[in-house]
C-alpha positions, 0 to 999 in steps of 0.5 A: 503084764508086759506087752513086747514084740510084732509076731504078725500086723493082720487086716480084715474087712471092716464089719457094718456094725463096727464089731471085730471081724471073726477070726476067719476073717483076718489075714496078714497085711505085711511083715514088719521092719524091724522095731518100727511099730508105733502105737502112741496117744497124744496128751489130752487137751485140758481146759480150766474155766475160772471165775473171778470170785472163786479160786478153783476151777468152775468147769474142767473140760477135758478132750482125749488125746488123739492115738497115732500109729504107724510102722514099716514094711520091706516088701514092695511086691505087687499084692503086698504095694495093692493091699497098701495103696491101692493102685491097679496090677497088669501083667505083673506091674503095680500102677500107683491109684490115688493113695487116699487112705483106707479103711480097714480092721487092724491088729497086732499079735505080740510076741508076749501072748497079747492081740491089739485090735481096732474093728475099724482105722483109717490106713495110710501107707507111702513109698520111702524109697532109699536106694542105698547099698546098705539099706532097704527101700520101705512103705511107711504106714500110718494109721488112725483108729476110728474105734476104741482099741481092744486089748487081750491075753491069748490063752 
């Protein structure tokens, strides 16, 4: 069963118990720039332990690889730049806060039918503004999950 496309990246509240927020709970976050979504696991960190007298390893250790996400969005209005970034609106203008990421429950439904969810990911969003004539100016978003990852079909 392949897994293609954004139809829609949504937030919720991270949840005490470190479940999936309910369904009322979620909301979109962005609309996406165009095939900029990213989710990718690093290769694992592989460790044999050997012993002079034995040709085999005598202990494997292995430790998973880090997942690193991440994907653009076009629009810098005000709540869109807040739910992002933080920062503070006044009469219409978006002063940047200190940007240190947040915490967020965060999911992806897919055009094939498929939602891809973490009940919890640490949230890092910054300007990239190319002001060019033949481009948009963009917020690149990074994300770390905290959770393991949730995949399913919708009916």
């Amino acid at each position: 069963m392949a897994i293609f496309g954004t139809k829609i990246v949504e937030f919720a509240e991270v949840k005490a118990d470190g479940t999936l927020p309910l369904e009322a709970d979620w909301a979109e976050l962005c609309k996406t720039y165009r095939d900029s979504v990213e989710v990718v696991d690093d290769d694992p960190d592989i460790a044999e332990e050997y012993s002079d007298q034995i040709i085999e390893p005598i202990e494997i250790f292995v430790e998973p690889g880090k997942t690193n996400g991440k994907f653009s969005t076009y629009e810098y209005d005000t709540a869109i730049l807040t739910k992002l970034m933080g920062g503070t609106v006044l009469d219409g203008v978006w002063t940047e806060g200190d940007n240190r990421g947040k915490d967020i429950a965060l999911r992806f439904k897919t055009d094939s039918g498929h939602i891809i969810a973490w009940p919890v990911v640490k949230l890092f969003a910054k300007k990239n503004l190319k002001l060019v004539k033949k481009n948009v100016a963009l917020i690149d978003v990074t994300f770390t999950p905290k959770s393991k990852v949730r995949i399913s079909k919708t009916a």
